[in-house]
Backbone as a chain_set.jsonl record, in Angstrom:
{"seq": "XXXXXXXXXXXXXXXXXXXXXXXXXXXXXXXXXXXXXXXXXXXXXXXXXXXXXXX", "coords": {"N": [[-5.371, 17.182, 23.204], [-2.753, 15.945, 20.919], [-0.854, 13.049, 20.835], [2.482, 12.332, 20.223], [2.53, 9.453, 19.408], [0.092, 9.429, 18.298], [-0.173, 11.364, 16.251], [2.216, 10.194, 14.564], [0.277, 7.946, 13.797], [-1.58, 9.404, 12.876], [-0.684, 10.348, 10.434], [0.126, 8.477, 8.989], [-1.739, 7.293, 8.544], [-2.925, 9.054, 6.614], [-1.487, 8.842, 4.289], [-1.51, 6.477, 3.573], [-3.983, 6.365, 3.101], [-3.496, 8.349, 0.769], [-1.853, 7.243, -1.136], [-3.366, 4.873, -1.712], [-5.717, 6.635, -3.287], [-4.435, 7.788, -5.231], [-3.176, 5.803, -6.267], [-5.881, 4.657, -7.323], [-6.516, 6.595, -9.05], [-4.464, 6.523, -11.501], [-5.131, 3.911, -12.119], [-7.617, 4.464, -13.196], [-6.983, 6.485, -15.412], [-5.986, 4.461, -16.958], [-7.359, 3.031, -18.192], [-7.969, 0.726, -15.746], [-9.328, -2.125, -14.316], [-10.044, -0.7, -10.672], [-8.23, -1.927, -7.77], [-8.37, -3.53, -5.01], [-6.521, -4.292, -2.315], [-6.548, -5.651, 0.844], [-5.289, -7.023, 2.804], [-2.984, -6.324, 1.916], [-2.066, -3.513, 1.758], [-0.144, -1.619, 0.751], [0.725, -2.852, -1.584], [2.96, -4.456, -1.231], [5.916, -5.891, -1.907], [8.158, -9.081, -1.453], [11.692, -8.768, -1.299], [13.736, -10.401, -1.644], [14.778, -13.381, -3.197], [13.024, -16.519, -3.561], [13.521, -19.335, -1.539], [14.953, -22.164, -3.283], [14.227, -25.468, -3.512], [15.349, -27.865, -4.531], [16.881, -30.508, -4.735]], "CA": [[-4.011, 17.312, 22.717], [-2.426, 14.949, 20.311], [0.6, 12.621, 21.63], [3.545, 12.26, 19.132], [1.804, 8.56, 18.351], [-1.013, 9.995, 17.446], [0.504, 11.803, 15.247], [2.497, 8.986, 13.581], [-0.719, 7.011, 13.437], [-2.419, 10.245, 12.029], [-0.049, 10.654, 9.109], [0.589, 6.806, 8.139], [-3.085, 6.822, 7.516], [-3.18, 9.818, 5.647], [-0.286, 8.632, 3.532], [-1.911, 4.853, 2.921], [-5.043, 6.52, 2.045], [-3.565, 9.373, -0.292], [-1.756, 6.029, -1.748], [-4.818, 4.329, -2.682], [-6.416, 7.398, -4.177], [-3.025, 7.57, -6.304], [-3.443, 3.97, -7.632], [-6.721, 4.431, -8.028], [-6.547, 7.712, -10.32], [-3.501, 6.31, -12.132], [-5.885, 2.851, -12.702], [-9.126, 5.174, -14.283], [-6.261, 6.687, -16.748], [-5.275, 3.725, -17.929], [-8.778, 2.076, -18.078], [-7.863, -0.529, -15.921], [-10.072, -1.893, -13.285], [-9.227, -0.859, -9.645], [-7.933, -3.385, -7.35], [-8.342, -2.966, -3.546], [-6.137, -5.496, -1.267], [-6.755, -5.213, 2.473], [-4.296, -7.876, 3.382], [-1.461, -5.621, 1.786], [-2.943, -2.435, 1.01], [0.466, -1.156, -0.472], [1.254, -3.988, -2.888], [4.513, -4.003, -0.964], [6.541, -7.607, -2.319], [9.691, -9.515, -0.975], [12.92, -8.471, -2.105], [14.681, -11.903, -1.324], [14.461, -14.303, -3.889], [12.663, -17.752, -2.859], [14.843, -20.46, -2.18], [14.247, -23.662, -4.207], [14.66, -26.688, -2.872], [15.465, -28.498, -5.952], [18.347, -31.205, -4.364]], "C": [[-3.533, 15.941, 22.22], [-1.11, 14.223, 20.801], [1.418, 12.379, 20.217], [3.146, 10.508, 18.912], [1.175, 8.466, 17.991], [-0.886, 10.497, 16.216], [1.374, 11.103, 14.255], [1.43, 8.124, 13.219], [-1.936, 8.01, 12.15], [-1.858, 9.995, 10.442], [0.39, 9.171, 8.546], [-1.202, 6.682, 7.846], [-3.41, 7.2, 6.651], [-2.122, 9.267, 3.915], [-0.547, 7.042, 3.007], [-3.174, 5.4, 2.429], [-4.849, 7.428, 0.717], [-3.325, 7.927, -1.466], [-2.685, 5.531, -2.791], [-4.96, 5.135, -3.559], [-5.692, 7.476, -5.329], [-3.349, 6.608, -7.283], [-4.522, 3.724, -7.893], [-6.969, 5.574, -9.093], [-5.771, 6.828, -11.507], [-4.798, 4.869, -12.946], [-6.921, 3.621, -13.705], [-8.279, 5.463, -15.081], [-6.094, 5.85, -17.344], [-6.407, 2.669, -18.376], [-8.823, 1.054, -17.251], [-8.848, -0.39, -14.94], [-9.365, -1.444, -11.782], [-9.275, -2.155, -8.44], [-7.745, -2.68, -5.782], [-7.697, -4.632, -2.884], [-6.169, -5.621, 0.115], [-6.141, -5.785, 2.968], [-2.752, -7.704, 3.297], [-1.741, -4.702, 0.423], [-1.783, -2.079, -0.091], [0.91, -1.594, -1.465], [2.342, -3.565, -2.543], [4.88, -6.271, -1.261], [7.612, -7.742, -1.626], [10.57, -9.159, -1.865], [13.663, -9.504, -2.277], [14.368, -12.832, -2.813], [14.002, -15.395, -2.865], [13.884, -18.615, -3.039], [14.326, -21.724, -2.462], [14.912, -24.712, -3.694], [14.71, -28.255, -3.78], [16.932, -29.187, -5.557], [18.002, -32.621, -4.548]], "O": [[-3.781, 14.916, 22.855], [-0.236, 14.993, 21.199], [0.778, 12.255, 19.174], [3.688, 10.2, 17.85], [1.047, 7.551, 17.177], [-1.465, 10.062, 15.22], [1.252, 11.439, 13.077], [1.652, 7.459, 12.207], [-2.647, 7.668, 11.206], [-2.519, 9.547, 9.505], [1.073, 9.079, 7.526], [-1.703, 5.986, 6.963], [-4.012, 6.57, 5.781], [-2.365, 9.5, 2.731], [0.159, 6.514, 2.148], [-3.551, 4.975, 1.336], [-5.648, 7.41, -0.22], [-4.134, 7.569, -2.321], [-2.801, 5.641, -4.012], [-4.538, 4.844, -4.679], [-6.234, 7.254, -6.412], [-3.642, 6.568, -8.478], [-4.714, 2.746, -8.616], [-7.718, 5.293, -10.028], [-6.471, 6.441, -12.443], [-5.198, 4.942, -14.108], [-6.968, 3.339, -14.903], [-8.446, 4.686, -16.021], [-5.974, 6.107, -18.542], [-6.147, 1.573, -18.872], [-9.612, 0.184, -17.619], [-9.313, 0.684, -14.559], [-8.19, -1.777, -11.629], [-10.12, -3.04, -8.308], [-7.163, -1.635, -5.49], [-8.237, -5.735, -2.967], [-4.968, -5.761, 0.345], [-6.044, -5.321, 4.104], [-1.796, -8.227, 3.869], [-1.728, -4.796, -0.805], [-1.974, -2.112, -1.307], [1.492, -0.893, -2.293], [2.903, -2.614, -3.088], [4.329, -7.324, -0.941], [8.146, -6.749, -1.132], [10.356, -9.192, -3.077], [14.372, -9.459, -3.282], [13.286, -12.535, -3.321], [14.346, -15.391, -1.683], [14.753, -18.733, -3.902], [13.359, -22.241, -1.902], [16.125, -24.746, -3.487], [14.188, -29.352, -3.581], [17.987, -28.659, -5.908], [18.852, -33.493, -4.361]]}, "num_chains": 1, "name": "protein.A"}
């Protein structure tokens, strides 16, 4: 029997691997090559701007 974090662990994998498969279909349409990052599978970025230290 599965525990309710099993089940969140089930479906965040399913949902980072459908991901991939996504960006990698979408890449073969467009010819490009595909690009695998393992250090930040979802190409997720900062929203913040950097701050510059230009004083």
């Amino acid at each position: 029997m599965l525990t309710n974090i099993s089940y969140i662990f089930l479906i965040s994998v399913i949902l980072i691997l459908g991901g991939w498969a996504f960006k990698a279909l979408i890449s073969i349409a467009q010819g490009k090559p595909i690009e695998i990052n393992l250090k930040n599978p979802l190409n997720l970025k900062a929203r913040w701007p950097k701050e510059n230290k230009e004083e």
